[in-house]
DODRENMAR-422728 format. One line per 5 residues: their letters; for each residue x, z, y of N, C-alpha, C. Coordinates in steps of 0.001 Angstrom, whole numbers. Atoms other than C-alpha are relative to their C-alpha. Layout:
N
a = X/Z/Y/X/Z/Y/X/Z/Y  ...
***
This chain:
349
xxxxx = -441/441/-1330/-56445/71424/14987/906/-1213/-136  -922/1232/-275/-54700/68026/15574/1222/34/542  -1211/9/-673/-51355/67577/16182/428/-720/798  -396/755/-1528/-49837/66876/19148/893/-1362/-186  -1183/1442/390/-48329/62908/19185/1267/377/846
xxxxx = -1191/-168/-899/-44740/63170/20150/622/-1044/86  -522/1399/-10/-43370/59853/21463/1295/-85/152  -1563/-163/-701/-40149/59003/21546/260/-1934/-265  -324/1339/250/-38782/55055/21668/1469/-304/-622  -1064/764/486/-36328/53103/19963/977/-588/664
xxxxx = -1021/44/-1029/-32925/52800/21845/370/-1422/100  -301/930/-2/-32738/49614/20684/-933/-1557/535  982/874/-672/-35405/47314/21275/-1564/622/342  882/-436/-842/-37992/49776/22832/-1129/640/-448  1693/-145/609/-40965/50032/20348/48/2024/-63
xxxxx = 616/-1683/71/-42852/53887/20838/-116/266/-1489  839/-437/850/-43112/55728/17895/-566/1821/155  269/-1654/-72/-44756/59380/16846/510/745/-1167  -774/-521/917/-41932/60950/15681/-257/1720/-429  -23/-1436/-512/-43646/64817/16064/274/467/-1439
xxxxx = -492/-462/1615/-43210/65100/11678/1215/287/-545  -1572/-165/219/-39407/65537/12308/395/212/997  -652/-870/-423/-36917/67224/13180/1376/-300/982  -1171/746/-769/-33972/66834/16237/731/-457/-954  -1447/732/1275/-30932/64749/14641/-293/-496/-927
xxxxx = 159/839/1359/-32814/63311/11770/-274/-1298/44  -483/1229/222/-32320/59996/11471/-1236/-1089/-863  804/610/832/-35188/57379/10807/297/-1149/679  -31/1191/-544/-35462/53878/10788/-745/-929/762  635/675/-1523/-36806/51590/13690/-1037/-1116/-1074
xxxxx = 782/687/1200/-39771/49789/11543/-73/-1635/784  -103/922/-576/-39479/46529/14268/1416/-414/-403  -1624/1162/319/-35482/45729/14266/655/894/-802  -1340/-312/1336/-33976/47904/11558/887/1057/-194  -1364/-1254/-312/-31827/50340/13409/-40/1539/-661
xxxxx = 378/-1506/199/-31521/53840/12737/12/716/1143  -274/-912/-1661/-31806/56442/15619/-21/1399/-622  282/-1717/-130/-31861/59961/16101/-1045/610/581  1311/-807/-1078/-34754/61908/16633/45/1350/918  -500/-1613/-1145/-34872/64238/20024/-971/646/393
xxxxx = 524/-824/-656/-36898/66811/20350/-454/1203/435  -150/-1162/-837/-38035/69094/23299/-1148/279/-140  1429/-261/-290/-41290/70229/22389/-280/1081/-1071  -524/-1033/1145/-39904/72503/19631/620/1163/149  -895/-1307/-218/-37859/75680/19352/351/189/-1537
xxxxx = -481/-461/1385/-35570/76491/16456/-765/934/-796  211/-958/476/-36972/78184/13571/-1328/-10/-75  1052/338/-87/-40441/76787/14677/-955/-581/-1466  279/318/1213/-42556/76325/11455/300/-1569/-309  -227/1301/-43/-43311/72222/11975/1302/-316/-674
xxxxx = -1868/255/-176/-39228/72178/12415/174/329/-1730  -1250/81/1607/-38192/73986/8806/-1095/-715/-1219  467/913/692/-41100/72051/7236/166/-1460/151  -630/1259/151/-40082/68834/7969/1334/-177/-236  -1169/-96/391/-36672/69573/7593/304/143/-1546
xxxxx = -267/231/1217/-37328/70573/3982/-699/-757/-717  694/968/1042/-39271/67665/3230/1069/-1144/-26  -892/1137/-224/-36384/65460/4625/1589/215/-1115  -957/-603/962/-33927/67795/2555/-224/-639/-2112  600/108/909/-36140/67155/-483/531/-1854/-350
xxxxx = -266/1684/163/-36003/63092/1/1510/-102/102  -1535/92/-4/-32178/63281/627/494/528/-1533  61/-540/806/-31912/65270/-2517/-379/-1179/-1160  423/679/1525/-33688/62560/-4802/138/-1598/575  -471/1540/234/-31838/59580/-3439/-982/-521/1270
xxxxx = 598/1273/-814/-34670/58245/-901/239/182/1449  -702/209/-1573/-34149/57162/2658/-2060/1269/773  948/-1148/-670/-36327/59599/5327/-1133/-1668/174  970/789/-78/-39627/57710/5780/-171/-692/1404  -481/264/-1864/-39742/55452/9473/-1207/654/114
xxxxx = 471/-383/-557/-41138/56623/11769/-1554/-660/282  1131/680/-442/-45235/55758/12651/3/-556/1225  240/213/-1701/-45800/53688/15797/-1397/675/396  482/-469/-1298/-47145/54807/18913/-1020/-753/569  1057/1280/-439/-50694/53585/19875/273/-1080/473
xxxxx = -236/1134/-803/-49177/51380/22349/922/-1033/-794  -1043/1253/786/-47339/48170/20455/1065/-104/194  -1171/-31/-422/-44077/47706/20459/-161/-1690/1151  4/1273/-905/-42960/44818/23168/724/-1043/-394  -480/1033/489/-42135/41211/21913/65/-919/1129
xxxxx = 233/1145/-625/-41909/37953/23719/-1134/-251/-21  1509/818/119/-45128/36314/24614/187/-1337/576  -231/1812/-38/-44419/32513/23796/-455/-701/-1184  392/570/1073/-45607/30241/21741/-344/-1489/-63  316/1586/-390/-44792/26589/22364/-171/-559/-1020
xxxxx = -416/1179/1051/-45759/23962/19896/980/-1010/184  -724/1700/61/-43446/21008/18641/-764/-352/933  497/866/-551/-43596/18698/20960/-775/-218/1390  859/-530/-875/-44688/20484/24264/1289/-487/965  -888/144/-1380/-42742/19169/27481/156/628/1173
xxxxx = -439/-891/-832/-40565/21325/29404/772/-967/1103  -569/819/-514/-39771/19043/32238/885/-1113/-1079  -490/883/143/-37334/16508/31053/495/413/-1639  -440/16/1637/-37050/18220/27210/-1282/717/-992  759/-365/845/-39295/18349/24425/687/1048/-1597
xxxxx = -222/-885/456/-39675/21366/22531/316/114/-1462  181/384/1023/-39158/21378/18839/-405/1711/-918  572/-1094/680/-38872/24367/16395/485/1505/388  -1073/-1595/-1073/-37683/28562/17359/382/-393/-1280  -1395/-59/708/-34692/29401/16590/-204/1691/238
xxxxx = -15/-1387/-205/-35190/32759/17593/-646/675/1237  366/-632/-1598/-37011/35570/19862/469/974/-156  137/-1272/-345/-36261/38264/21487/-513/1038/956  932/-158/-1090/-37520/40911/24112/-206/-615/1369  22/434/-711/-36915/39028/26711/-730/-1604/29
xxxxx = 416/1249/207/-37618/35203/25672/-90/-350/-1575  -36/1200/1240/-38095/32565/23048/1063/-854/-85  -683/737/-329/-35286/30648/22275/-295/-1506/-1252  379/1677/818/-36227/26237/20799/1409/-430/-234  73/1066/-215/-34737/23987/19716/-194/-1251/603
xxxxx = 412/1275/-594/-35069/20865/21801/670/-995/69  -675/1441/392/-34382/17198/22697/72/-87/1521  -333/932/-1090/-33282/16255/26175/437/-1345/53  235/1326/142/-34691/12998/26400/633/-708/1161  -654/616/-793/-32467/11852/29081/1498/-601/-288
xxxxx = -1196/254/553/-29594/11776/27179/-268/-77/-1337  239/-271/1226/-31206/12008/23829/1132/825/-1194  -969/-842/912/-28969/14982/22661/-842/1559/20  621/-1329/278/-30266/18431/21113/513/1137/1058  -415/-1040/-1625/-30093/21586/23588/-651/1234/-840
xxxxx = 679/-1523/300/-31298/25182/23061/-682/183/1432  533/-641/-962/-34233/26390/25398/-200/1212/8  569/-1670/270/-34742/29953/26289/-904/323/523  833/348/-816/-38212/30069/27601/-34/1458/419  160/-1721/-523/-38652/33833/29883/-1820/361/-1075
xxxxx = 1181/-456/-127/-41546/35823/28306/-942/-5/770  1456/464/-1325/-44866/35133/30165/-175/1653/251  381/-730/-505/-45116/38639/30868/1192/421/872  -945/-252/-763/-41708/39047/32622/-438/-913/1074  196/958/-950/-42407/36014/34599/-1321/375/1250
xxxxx = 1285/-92/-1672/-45627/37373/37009/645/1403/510  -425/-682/-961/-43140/40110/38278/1000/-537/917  -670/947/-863/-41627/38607/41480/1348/659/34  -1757/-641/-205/-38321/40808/41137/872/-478/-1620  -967/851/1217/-37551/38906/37618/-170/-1070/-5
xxxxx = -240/1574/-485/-37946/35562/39017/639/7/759  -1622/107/-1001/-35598/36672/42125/1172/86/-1355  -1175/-358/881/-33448/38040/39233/590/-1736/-1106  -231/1237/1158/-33728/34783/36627/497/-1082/1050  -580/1093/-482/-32599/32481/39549/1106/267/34
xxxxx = -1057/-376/-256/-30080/34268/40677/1351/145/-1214  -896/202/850/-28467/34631/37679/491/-1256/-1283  -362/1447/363/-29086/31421/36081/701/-787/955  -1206/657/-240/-26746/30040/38748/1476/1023/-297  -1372/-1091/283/-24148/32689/38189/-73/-730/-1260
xxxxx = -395/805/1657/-24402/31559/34437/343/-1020/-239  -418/1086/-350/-24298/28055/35156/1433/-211/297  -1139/-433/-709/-21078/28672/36716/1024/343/-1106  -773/-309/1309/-19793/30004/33562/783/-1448/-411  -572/1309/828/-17452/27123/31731/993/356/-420
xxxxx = -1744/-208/940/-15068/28142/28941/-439/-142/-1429  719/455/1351/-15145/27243/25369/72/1052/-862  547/-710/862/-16136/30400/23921/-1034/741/1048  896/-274/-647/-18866/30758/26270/-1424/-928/-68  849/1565/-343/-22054/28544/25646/-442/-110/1165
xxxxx = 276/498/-1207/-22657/26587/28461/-1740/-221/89  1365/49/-704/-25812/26812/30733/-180/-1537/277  35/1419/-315/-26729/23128/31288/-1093/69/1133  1419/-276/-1109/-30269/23962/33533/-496/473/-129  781/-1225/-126/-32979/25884/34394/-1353/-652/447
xxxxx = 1124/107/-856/-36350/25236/35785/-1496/441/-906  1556/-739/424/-40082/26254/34904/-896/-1540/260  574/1292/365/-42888/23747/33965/-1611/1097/-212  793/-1469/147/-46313/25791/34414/-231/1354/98  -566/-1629/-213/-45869/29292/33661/1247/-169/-902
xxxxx = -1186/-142/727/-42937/28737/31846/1451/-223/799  -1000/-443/-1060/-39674/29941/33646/1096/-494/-1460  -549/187/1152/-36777/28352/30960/2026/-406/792  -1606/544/-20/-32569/28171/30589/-192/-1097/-1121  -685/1177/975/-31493/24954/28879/1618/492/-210
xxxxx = -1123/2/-402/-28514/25692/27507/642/-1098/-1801  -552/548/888/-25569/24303/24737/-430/144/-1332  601/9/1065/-27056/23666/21229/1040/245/-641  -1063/-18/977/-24281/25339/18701/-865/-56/-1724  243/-103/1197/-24959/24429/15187/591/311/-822
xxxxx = -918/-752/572/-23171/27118/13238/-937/1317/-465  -37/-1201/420/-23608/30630/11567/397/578/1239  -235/-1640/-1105/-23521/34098/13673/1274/6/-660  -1059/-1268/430/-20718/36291/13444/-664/637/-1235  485/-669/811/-22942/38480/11383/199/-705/-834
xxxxx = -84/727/1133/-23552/36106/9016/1486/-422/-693  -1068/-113/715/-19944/35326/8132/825/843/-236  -413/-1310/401/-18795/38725/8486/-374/614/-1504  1135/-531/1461/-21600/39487/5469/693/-425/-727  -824/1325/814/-19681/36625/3522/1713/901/-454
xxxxx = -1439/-578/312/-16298/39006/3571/884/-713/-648  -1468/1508/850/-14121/35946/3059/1323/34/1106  -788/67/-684/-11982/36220/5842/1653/1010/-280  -820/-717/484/-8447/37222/5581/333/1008/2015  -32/-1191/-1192/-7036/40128/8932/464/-1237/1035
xxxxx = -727/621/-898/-5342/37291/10772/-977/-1059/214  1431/1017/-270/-8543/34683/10483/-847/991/1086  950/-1108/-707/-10692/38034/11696/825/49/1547  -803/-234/-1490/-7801/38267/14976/-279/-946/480  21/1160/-955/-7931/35199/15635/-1509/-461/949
xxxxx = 1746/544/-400/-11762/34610/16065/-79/1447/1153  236/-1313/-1373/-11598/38268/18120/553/6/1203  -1146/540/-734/-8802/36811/20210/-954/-713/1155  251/826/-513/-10824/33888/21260/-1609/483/781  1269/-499/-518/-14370/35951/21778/336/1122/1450
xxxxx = -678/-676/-1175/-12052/38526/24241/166/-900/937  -669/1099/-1321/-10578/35068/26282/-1742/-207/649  1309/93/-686/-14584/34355/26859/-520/1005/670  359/-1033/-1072/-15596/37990/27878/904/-34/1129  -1030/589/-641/-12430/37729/29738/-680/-668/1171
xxxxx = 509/1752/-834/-13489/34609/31668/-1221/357/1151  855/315/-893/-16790/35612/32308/-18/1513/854  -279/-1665/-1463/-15464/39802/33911/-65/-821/1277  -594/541/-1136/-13309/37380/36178/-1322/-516/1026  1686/1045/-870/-17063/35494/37598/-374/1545/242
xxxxx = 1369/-1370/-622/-18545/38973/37990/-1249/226/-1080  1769/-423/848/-20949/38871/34901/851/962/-635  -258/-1173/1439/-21091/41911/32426/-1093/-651/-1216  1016/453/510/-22559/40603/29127/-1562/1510/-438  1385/-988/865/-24511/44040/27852/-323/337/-1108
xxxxx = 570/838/1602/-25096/42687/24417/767/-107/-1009  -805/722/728/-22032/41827/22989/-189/738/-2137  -5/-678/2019/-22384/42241/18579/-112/-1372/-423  -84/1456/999/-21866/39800/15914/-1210/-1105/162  1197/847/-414/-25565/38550/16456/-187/-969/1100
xxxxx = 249/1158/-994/-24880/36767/19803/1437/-622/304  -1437/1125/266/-21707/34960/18615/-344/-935/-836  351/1502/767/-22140/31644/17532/1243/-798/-606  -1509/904/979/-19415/29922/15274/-209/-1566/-86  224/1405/109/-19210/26113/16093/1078/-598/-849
xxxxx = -852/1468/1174/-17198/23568/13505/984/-705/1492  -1287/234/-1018/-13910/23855/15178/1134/-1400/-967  -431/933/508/-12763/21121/12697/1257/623/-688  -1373/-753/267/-8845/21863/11311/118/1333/-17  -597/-1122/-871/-8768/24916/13591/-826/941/-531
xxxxx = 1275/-894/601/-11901/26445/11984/-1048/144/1242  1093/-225/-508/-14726/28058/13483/1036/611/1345  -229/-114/-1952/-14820/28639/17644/-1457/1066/211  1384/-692/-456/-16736/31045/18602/-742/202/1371  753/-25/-1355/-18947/30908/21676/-1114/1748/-37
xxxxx = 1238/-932/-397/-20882/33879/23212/-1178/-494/660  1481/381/-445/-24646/33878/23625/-520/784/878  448/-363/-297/-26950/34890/25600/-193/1158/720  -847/-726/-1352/-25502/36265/28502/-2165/485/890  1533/-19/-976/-29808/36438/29765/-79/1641/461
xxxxx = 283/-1541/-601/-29038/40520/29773/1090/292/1330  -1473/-90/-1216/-25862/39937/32103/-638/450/1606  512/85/-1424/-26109/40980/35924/1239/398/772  -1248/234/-733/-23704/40259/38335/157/1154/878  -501/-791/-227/-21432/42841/39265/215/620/1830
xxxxx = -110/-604/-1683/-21022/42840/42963/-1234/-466/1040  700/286/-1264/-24610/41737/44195/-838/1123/85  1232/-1012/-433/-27630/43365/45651/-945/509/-1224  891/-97/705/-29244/45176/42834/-1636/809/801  1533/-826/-371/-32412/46795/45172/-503/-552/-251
xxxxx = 1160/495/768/-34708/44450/43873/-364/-37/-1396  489/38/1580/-33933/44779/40144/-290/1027/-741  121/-705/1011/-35631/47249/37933/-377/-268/-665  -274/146/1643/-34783/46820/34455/-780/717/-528  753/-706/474/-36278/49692/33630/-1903/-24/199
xxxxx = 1705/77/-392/-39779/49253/35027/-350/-1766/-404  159/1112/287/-39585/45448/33742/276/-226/-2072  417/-187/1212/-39295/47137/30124/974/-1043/-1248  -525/581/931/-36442/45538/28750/1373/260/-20  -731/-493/1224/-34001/46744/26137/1327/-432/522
xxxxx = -1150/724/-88/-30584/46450/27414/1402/590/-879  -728/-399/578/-28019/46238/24940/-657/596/-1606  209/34/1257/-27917/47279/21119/321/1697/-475  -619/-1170/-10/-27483/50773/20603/1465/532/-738  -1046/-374/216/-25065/50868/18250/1854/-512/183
xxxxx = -1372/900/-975/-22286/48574/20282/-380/495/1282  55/-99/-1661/-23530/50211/23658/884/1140/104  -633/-1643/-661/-21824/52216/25951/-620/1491/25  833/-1494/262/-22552/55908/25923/-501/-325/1527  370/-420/-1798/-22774/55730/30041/-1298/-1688/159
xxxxx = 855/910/-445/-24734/52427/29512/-1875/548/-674  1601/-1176/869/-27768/54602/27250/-379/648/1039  206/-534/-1234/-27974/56225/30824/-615/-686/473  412/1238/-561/-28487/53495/33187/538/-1105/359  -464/1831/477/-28166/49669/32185/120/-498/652
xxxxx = -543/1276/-1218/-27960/48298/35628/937/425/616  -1445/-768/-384/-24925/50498/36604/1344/-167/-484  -1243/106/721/-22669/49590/34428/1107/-1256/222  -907/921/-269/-19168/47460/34471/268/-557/-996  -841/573/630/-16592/45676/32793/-116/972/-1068
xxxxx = -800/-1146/510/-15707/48752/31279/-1407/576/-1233  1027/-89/1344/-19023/49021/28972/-53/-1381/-1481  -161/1521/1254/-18326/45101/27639/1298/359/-1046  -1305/123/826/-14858/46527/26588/-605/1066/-807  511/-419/1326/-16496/49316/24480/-625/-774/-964
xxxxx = 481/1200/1095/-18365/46635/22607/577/-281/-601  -1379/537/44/-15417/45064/22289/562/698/-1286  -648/-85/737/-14038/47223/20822/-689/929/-1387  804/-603/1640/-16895/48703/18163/-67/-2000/-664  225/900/715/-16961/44593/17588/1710/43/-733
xxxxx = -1233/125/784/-12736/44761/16435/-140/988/-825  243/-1270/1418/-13380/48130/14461/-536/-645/-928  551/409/1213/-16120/46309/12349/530/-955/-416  -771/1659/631/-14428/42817/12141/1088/682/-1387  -780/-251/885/-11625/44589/10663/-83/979/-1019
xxxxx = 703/-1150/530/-12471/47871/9088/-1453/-509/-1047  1342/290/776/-16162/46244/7737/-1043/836/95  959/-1182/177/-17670/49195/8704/-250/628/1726  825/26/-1189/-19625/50457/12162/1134/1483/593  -1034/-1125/-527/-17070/53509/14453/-826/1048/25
xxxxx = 493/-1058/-492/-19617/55926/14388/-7/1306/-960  10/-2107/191/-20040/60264/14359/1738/-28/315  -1735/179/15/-16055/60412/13570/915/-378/-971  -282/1344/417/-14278/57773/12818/1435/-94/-138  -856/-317/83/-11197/57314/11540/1041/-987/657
xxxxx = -551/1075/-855/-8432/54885/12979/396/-1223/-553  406/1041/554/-8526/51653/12151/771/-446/-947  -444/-267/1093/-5527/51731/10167/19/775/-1278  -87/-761/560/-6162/54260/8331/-973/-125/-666  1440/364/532/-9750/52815/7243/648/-1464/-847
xxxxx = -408/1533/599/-7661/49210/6162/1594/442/500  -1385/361/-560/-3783/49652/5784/227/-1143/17  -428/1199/-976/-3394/46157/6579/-81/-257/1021  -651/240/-1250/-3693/46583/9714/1152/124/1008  -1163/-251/-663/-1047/46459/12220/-555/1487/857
xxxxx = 256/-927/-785/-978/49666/13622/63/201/1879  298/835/-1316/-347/48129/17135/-1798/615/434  1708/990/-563/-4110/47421/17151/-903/1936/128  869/-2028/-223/-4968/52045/16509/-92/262/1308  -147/-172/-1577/-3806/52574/20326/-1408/-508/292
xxxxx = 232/1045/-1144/-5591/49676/21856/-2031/183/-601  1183/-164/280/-9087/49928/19486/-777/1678/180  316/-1546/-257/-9286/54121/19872/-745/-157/1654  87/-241/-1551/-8785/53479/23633/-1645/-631/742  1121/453/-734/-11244/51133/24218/-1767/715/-980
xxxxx = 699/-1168/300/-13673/53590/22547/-310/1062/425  -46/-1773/-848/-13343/56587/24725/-925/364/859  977/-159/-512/-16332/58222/25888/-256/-561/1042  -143/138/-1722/-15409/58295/29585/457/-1448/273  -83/1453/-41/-15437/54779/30556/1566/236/1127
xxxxx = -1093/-27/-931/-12750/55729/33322/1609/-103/-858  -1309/272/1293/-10177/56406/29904/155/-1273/-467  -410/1166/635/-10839/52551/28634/931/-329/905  -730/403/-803/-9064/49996/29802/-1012/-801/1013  1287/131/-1119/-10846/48607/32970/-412/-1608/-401
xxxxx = 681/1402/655/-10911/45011/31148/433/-363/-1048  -543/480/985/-10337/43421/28041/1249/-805/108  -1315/623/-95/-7423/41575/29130/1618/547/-509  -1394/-1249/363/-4423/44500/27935/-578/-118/-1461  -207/116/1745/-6087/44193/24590/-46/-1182/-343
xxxxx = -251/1338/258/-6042/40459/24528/1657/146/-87  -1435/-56/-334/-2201/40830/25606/828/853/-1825  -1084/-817/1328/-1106/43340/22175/-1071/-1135/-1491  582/768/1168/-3837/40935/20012/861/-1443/-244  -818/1741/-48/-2032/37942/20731/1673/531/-780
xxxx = -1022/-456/803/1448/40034/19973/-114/60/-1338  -210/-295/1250/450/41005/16595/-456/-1377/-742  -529/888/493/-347/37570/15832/1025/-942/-107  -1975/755/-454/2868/36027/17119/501/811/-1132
***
């Protein structure tokens, strides 16, 4: 008899797999972006044969050193961007050059805005987001909200418009390393690491005050520009999951438009619920799983110890303020990053 496929998706960027060869809580890796998850399932009962045979095959591989095997995908494909501009393809007034990067939502180029002949970053929308008319109300609407944005740890939106089927943000070209990437590097000393966390808080900051939430926030969509003397500046990216806080969401479903909001292991617990509900108060958990790892080197999760106590160089100041903004119940954080900007700035004074 054939066994039943049991689907379950990846919290992080979406892809189905058929996890039915394992067991709740076991832990495999996402064979698209990397992550690990937890496997949940209701289609079992303790004690169920399946259950203590996969359990002691996973016991077995834990036992001799190897990682649990990922998971198989799910007939259906996982969901990517569908773009694929050549060099040299004209998006209104800028020609395209090489990616820089995709993700589920878009493509993001390289380009040349030949009006000024200076480099730019395009983010072209996925062609399959683009023929639903409630994510073209959504992509205007919030490409002027973004636009609107202007602070220098925010990259700036420069324009927007569509050329064909192609729906695209132009925005600021930073030529720098991620966060990630110089985090990996572990060169930084605790007061270099504050300072750069300092200046990525004044940008979330900035953009609560406008009404965006970013969603997203992790080392991956921080960009480090050649701050000269001062060092690296860090700008936040790709605000494209953001949605403004006090308008009309009845036209937007996220969920039925199949795209991934947020990173699982920097999201809110209440945002793993539902992603278009959420506030301020999910960017400051980010927040503050991004100061745990900056400083610490290591991710807050199961149970976690306090951040001093993982690195005594830290100021203990910073245990309060990083615990807090951690706390399940989003109602316990603080309602914005601004109170932990206020004791970050103290402990470098």
């Amino acid at each position: 008899m054939a066994r039943r496929q049991v689907v379950q998706r990846c919290p992080n960027c979406g892809a189905k797999y058929d996890v039915g060869i394992y067991v709740s809580g076991q832990k495999v890796r996402c064979r698209r972006c990397g992550i690990k998850f937890a496997v949940v399932r209701h289609d079992t009962t303790p004690g169920a044969p399946a259950m203590r045979q996969a359990a002691a095959g996973a016991a077995v591989a834990e036992a001799r050193g190897q990682a649990p095997a990922p998971p198989r995908p799910a007939n259906k494909p996982a969901r990517t961007a569908q773009n694929d501009l050549q060099p040299g393809t004209r998006l209104g007034g800028y020609e395209v050059g090489e990616t820089l990067g995709s993700g589920a939502m878009g493509t993001v180029y390289r380009a040349r805005q030949l009006s000024l002949d200076r480099t730019v970053a395009v983010k072209v929308m996925s062609a399959d987001l683009v023929t639903q008319d409630e994510f073209i109300l959504r992509f205007r609407r919030e490409a002027a909200a973004l636009a609107a944005l202007s602070h220098t740890n925010v990259v700036s939106i420069i324009d927007r418009g569509h050329a064909d089927d192609n729906w695209y943000f132009v925005m600021e070209y930073v030529d720098g390393p991620t966060l990630r990437r110089l985090l990996a590097q572990g060169k930084l000393r605790i007061d270099q690491l504050l300072n750069l966390a300092l200046k990525i808080g004044r940008g979330l900051d900035y953009a609560h005050g406008k009404g965006v939430v970013h969603r997203d926030l992790k080392p991956e969509n921080i960009l480090l520009a050649d701050g000269g003397p001062e060092g690296y500046v860090p700008k936040i990216v790709d605000f494209g999951l953001a949605d403004l806080l006090y308008s009309d969401r009845s036209f937007v479903n996220l969920t039925g438009s199949r795209i991934s909001m947020g990173t699982v292991n920097y999201m809110a617990p209440e945002q793993r619920q539902d992603a278009g509900r959420v506030d301020q108060r999910a960017d400051v958990f980010s927040f503050g799983v991004l100061l745990y790892e900056m400083l610490c080197g290591s991710l807050p999760l199961g149970r976690f110890p306090e951040p001093s106590q993982k690195n005594p160089a830290i100021d203990r100041r910073l245990d309060t303020v990083i615990m807090r903004s951690l706390e399940i119940d989003p109602r316990r954080r603080y309602p914005r990053v601004r109170p932990m900007l206020d004791v970050l700035e103290s402990v470098l004074g």
